[in-house]
N, C-alpha and C positions, 0 to 999 in steps of 0.2 A: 637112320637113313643110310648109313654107311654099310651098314650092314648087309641092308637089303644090294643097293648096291655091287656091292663085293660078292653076293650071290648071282648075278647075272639078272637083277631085275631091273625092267625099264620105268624108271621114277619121272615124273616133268616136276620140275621145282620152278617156280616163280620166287625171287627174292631179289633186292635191293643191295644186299649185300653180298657183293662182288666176291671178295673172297671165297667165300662160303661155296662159290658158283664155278671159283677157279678148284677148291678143294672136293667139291665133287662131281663134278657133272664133265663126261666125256663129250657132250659135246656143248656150243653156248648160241644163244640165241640173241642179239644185242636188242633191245626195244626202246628206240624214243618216241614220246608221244605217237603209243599207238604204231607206231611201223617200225616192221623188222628191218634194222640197218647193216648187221652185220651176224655173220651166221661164220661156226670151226670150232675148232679144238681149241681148249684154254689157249695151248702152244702156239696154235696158227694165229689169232688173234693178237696175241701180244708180239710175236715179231714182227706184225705187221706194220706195228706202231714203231719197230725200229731196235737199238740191242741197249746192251746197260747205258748206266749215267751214271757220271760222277757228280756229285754231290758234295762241296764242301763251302764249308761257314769259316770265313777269317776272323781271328782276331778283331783284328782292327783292319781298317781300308787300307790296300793297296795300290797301287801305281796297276792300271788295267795291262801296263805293257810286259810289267815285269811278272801279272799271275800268266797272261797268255804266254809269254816266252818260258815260263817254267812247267809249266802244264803240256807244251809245246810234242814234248817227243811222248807223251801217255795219251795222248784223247785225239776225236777224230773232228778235224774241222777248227774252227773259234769258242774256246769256252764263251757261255755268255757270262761276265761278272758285272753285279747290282748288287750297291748298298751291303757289301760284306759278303755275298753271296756267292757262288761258282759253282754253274751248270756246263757239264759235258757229254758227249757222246763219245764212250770210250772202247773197245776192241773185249774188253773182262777180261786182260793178262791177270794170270798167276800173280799176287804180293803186289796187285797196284796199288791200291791202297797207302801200303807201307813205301812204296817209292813215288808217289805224288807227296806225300807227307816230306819224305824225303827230300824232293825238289822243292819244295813250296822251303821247309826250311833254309835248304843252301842261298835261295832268294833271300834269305831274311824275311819271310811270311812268317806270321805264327796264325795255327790253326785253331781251330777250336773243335770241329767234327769232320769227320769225310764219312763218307758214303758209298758203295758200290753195287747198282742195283739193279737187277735186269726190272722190266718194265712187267707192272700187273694191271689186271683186269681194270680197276680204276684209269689205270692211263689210258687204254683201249678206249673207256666209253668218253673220256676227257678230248682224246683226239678226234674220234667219230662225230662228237657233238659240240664241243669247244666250253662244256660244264661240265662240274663234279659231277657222279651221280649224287640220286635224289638226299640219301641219307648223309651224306656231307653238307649238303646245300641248305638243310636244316639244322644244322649243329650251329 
């Protein structure tokens, strides 16, 4: 299909699987139950839902005041922190990553993963409709 594609042919794919819909198709058509909810460009669609997120797993729990004051100058707003967890909305500086880690360490956090992720087609249909889509919701 890529191919045809990349020859300037107009293809309509139907599938479940987001990616696949982010990886080819210029333009998206969101369907739940039956009605079009949201219609653009992979691109326009996902910034709609907003820019990266950081994503990090602790160790072990920490004190909510001391991940929010170390997180404080890298992310935008209040991290939400649950049960080990650390969700943010962050700017996507250059090396954040290695300087969240950074900060979480001089805290005395110890990390287990980070993440930095602009937002995909899954999160589009997650925010539009408040579910997975369909093929996660069955796994």
């Amino acid at each position: 299909m890529e191919d045809l594609t990349n020859r300037g042919v107009t293809v309509l794919l139907t599938t479940q699987y987001l990616d696949e819909a982010d990886r080819l198709a210029s333009r998206v058509v969101v369907v739940d139950h039956g009605r079009a909810i949201a219609e653009g460009t992979p691109a326009e669609l996902k910034r709609s839902v907003g820019g990266a997120r950081l994503h990090v797993t602790l160790s072990a729990e920490a004190s909510h005041e001391t991940v929010v004051s170390a997180l404080a100058p890298y992310v935008a707003g209040t991290p939400l922190v649950s049960d080990g967890h650390v969700s943010a909305a962050v700017n996507g500086e250059k090396g954040l990553a290695t300087l969240v880690v950074r900060a979480l360490d001089s805290a005395g956090i110890l990390v287990d993963d980070v993440e930095v992720r602009q937002p995909s087609l899954d999160d589009v249909f997650f925010a539009l409709t408040g579910q997975a889509a369909a093929e996660e919701v069955a796994a």
